[in-house]
C-alpha positions, 0 to 999 in steps of 0.5 A: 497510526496514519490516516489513509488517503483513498485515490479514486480512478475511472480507469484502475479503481482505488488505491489507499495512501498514506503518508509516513516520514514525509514520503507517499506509501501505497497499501500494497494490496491494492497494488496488487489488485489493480495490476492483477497481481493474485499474490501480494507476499510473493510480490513482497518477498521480491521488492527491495527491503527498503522500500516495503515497510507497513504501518498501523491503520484504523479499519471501519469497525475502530480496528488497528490492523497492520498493512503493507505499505510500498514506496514509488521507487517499489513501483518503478522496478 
């Protein structure tokens, strides 16, 4: 499990984080959201394998819930 660093912006909103094997991953949902995407498996489905991945995070009711996490190469293509 990974604790999840939440980035706040003015302009964009919210964007968790988490950190995994050094690198910087970012939920994909909140993406997804911030650019406007409506479907985050289609996006998923069209990344390269290797830089999508998920993780298990703790929600606010103690739950683990698997997420899907993106790496900034994801982000550049």
């Amino acid at each position: 499990m990974s604790n999840l660093i939440v980035f706040k912006n003015r302009d964009f909103g919210e964007v968790r984080t988490i950190k995994k094997n050094e690198e910087v991953r970012f939920i994909l949902n909140d993406v997804c959201a911030i650019l406007e995407i409506a479907n985050a498996r289609d996006t998923k489905s069209r990344l390269d394998k290797g830089d999508v991945g998920t993780t298990n995070v703790i929600d606010s009711l103690g739950r683990t819930q698997k997420m899907t996490v993106i790496n900034e190469y994801a982000l550049k293509k």
